[in-house]
Each structure stands twice: as structure tokens, then as C-alpha cells.
C-alpha positions as CSV (number, residue, x, y, z in Angstrom):
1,X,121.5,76.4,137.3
2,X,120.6,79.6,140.3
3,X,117.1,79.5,140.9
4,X,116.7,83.1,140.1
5,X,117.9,81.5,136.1
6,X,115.2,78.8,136.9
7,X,112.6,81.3,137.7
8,X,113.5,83.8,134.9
9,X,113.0,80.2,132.9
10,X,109.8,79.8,134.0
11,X,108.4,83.2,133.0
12,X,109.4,83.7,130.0
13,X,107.8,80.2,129.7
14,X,104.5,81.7,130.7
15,X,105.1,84.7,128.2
16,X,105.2,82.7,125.4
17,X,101.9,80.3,126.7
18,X,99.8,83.3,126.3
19,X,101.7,84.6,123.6
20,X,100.4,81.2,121.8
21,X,97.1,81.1,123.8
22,X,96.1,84.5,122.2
23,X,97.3,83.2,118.5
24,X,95.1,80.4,119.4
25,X,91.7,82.9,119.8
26,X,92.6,85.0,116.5
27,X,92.8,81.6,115.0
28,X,89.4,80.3,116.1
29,X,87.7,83.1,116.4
30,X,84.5,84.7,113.3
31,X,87.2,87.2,112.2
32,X,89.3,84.5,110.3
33,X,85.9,83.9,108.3
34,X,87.5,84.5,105.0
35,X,84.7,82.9,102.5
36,X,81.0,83.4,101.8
37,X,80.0,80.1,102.9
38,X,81.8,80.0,106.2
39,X,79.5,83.4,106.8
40,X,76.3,82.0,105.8
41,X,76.8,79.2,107.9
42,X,77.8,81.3,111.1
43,X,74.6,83.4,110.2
44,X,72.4,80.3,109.7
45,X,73.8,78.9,113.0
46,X,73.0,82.1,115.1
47,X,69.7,82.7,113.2
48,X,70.6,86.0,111.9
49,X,70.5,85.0,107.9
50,X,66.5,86.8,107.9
51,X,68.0,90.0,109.9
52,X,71.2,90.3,107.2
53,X,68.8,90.2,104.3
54,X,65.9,92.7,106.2
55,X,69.2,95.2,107.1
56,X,70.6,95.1,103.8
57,X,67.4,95.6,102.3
58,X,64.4,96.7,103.7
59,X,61.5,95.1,101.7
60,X,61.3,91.4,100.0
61,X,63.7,90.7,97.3
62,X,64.8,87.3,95.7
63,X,67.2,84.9,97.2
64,X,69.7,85.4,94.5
65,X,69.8,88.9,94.7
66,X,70.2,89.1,98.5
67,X,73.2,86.2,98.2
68,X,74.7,89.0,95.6
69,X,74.8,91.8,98.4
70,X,75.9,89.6,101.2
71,X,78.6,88.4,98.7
72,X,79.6,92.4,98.4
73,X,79.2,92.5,102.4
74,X,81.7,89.1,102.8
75,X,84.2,91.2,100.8
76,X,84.2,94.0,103.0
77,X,84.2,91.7,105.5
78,X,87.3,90.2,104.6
79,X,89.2,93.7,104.6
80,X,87.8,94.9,107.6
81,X,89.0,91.5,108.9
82,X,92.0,91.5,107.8
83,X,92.6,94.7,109.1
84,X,91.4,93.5,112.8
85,X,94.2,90.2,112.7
86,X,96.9,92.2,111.4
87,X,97.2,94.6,114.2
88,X,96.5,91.9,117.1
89,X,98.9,89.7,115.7
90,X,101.1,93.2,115.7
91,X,100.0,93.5,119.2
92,X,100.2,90.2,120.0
93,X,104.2,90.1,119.6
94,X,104.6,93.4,120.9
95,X,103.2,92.8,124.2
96,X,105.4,89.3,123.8
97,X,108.5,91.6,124.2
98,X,107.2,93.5,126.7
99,X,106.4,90.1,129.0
100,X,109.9,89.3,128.2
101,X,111.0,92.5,129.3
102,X,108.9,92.5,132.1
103,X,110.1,89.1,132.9
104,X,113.9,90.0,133.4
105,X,113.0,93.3,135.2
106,X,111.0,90.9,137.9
107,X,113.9,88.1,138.3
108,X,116.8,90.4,138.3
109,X,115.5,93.6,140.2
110,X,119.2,94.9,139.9
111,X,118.7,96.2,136.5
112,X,116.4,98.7,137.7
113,X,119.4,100.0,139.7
114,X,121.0,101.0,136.5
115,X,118.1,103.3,135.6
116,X,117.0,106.8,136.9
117,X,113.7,105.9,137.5
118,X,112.8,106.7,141.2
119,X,113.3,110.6,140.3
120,X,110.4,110.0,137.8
121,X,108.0,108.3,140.3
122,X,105.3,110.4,142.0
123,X,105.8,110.4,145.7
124,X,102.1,110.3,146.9
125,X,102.1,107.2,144.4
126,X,105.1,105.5,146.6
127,X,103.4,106.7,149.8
128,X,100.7,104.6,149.4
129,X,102.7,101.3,149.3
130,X,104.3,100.1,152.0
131,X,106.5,97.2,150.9
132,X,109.9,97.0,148.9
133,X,108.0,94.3,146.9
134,X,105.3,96.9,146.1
135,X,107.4,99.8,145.0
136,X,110.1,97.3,143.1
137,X,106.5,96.4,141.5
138,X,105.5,100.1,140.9
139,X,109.3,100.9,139.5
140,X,109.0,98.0,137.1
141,X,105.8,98.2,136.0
142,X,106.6,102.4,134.8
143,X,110.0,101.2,133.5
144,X,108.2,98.6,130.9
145,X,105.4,100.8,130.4
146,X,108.4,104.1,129.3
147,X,110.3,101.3,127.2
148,X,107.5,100.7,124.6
149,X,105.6,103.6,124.5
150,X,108.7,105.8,124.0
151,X,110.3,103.2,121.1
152,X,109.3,101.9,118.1
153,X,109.2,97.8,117.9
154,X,113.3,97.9,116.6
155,X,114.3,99.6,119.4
156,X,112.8,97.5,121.6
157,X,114.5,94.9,120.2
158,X,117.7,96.4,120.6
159,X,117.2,97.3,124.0
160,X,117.5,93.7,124.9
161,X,121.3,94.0,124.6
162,X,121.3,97.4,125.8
163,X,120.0,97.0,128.8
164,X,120.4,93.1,129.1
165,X,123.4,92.4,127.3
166,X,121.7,89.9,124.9
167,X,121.5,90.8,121.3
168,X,118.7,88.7,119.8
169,X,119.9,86.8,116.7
170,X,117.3,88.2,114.0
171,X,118.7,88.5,110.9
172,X,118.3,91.8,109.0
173,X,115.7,90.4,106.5
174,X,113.9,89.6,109.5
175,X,114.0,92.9,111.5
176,X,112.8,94.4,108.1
177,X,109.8,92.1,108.4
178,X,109.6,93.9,111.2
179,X,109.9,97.5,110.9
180,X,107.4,96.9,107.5
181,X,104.7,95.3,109.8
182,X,105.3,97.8,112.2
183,X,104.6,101.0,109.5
184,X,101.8,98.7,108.0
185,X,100.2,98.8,111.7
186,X,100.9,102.3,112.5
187,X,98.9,103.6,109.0
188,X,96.1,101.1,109.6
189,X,95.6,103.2,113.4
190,X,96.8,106.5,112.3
191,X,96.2,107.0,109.0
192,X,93.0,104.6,107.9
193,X,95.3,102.8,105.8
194,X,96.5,105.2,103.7
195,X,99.7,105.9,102.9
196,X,101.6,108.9,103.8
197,X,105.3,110.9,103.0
198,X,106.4,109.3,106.4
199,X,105.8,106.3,105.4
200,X,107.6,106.5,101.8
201,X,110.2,107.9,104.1
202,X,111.0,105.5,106.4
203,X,111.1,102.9,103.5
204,X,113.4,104.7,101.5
205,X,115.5,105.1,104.9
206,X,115.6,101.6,106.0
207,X,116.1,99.8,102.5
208,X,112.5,98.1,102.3
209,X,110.7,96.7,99.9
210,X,107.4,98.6,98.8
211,X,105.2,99.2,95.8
212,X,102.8,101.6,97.6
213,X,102.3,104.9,96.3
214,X,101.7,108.0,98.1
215,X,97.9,108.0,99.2
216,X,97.3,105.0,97.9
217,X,95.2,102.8,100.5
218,X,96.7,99.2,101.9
219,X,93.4,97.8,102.1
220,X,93.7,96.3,99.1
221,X,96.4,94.0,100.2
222,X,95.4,93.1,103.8
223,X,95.1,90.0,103.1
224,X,97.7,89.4,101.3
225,X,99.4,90.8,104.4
226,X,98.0,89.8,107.1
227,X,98.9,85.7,105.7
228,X,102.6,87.3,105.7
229,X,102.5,88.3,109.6
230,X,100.2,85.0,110.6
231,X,103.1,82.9,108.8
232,X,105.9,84.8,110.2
233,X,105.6,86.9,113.9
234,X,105.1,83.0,115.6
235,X,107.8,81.8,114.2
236,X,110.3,84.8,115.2
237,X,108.5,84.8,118.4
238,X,109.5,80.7,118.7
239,X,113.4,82.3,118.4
240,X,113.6,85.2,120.4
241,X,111.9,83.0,123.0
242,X,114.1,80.1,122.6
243,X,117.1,82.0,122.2
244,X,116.6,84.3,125.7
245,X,115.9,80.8,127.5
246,X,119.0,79.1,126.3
247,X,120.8,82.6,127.2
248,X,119.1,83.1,131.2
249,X,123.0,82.3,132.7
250,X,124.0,85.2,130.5
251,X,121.5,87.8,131.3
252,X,122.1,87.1,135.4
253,X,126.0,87.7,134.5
254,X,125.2,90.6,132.8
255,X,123.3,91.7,135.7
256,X,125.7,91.7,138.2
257,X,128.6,92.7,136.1
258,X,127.0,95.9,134.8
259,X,125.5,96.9,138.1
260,X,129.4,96.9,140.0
261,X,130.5,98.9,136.6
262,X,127.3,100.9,137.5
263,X,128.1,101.1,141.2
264,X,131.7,102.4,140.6
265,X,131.3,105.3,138.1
């Protein structure tokens, strides 16, 4: 094994750590309180219960009446919770590919030679760097930044063997999974939730599965769907991340093989 293969090794390695150190927060952290009790007890802990009750309601009311709004507050809660997980995990994986990608870029510098991107960089910008390290970093950096803000999360995806010449083994019901979190996330920022002709589009276009209707509002299922991309995203992470390790000797082949096609044409 090169040691460029042993560095690209180690970091996708360090990708995935804080892929799985940031799963690790959302997992500890208030807005995975999902039950009434597990509320009252953070509140009780932080000595907030008296301010909830005063807030909610602004003279003296019984106990049981005040437990009755903050059980109406816990279930908002929950939705606007779920709502919060669902696009970090989202955004959790995304910027997982976009490490990976990132990765590659930074090991094996000669991909960049494939690409017309020093026509797109701002001279004054280049000016004021005076290293090849520096303005490989710059090139990079506006390569990865271009690559997921100009695709959706399935193009990404395929870009790996585009660009790499590794097609990541996810099977179709997978990229689905996918695609469907992806248009879940995109109404949630976009749209409040609601869904939209686009949407109904894209599902028809794609094949997925769906029972929304148009303008109906997700909220009602966040949770339901926010358990589905906590018990799936890690574990297609785990094979995209295992599988480009297993595949480094590949991706430096690839690298020098398309850049003398590159070179000749």
C-alpha cells in the first residue's frame, strides 16, 4: 500500500469520526426529549418548571391544569423536534459526502487537473496566496463547495464514479431512501412542511413511495420519520465509508489513468 492510499485511509477515517461524533450530540442532546416526563425533569433540573407555568399562564392556576398545557407544549415540542433531528441528521450525511469528497480532492490533487476550475477562480483571490499548497487549498475548497450546492444528494452520489471512478454499491431501494429524505428535507426549509406539485412530481418521477397529498403538512409524521432516517443514514454511511476504504488502490488508479486520458485529448 502507497502512502498517498494510507493517507487517503486515514481521512476518510476522520470523516466518518465526526460523522459519528455529531450523531453522538443529536443523540444526547434536549431535542431527543420525546416524553412529558423527560421534560419536566430537564425543567425541574434547570429550575425553570415556575417560569413554564408563569409563561404559559400568567396568574395562579392548579397543578393539574398547568401539567395539561405543558402536556399540549411537549407535543409541539416533539414536532418541532423532530423537525430539528431530521434535517441534521440530513445534514449530517450530507456534509459526510462532502468530507469524503474533500478527502480524495486533498490526497490526489490530480483530479483537480481534470476540471476547469482555475478559469472560475478570482485572480485578486489567488494573488493573495503565495504557495501551491495554498492555491491547491483554494481550488479544492471551491471545487467541493460547486459540487454540492450545484447537485442534489443523488448526484453527488454519482459523482463518486464520475469523477472518481467508484460507483458506490447502494442499492436502488436505498438511493430511494435517499432522494425521499432528501425532498422531505427540502419542504421542511422551503416550504414549512408542506407539500407542494414539485414534490408530487418528483415522486411520481422517481417511483417512490408516498401517501401525501398536495398541501397537506408532514408534520404530522416527523416522527415517524425522523426514527426512519436515525435507523437508516448511519448505517448507509457505515457502507459508503467502508466500501471507499476497501476501494483507496482503485481511486489512485483511477487517478492517474484518467488524468494521461485527460492529458492526451
Amino acid at each position: 500500500m502507497s502512502e498517498l492510499q494510507k493517507t487517503l485511509k486515514k481521512e476518510l477515517t476522520k470523516s466518518v469520526i465526526q460523522f459519528l461524533k455529531k450523531e453522538n450530540e443529536l443523540l444526547n442532546s434536549l431535542i431527543y426529549t420525546s416524553h412529558l416526563e423527560s421534560f419536566e425533569s430537564y425543567l425541574e433540573q434547570h429550575n425553570l418548571m415556575d417560569d413554564v407555568f408563569l409563561f404559559m399562564n400568567r396568574s395562579k392556576v392548579d397543578y393539574e391544569k398547568s401539567r395539561r398545557k405543558l402536556l399540549k407544549v411537549d407535543t409541539s415540542m416533539r414536532k418541532v423536534n423532530a423537525g430539528m433531528v431530521y434535517k441534521l441528521y440530513y445534514k449530517n450525511f450530507e456534509e459526510l459526502l462532502s468530507n469524503f469528497i474533500n478527502s480524495i480532492y486533498l490526497v490526489y490533487p490530480k483530479f483537480l487537473e481534470k476540471e476547469d476550475v482555475y478559469t472560475k477562480l478570482e485572480i485578486d483571490l489567488l494573488q493573495k496566496t503565495s504557495t501551491v499548497k495554498n492555491i491547491q487549498k483554494i481550488i479544492k475548497d471551491k471545487k467541493v463547495n460547486e459540487l454540492v450546492q450545484e447537485n442534489n444528494i443523488i448526484s453527488i452520489i454519482m459523482k463518486f464514479k464520475i469523477i472518481f471512478g467508484v460507483d458506490l454499491p447502494l442499492s436502488e431501494d436505498e438511493i430511494k431512501l435517499i432522494l425521499f429524505f432528501s425532498m422531505n428535507r427540502n419542504l421542511l426549509i422551503h416550504n414549512n412542511g408542506i407539500i407542494n406539485s414539485l414534490f408530487l412530481i418528483e415522486v411520481k418521477r422517481f417511483n417512490l413511495i408516498s401517501e401525501y397529498e398536495l398541501d397537506e403538512n408532514i408534520s404530522s409524521t416527523l416522527e415517524k420519520l425522523t426514527d426512519k432516517i436515525k435507523g437508516t443514514i448511519p448505517k448507509i454511511a457505515s457502507k459508503v465509508y467502508e466500501f471507499l476504504v476497501s476501494n483507496v488502490p482503485q481511486i489512485e488508479l483511477f487517478s492517474e489513468t484518467q488524468l494521461e486520458v485527460y492529458v492526451q485529448k
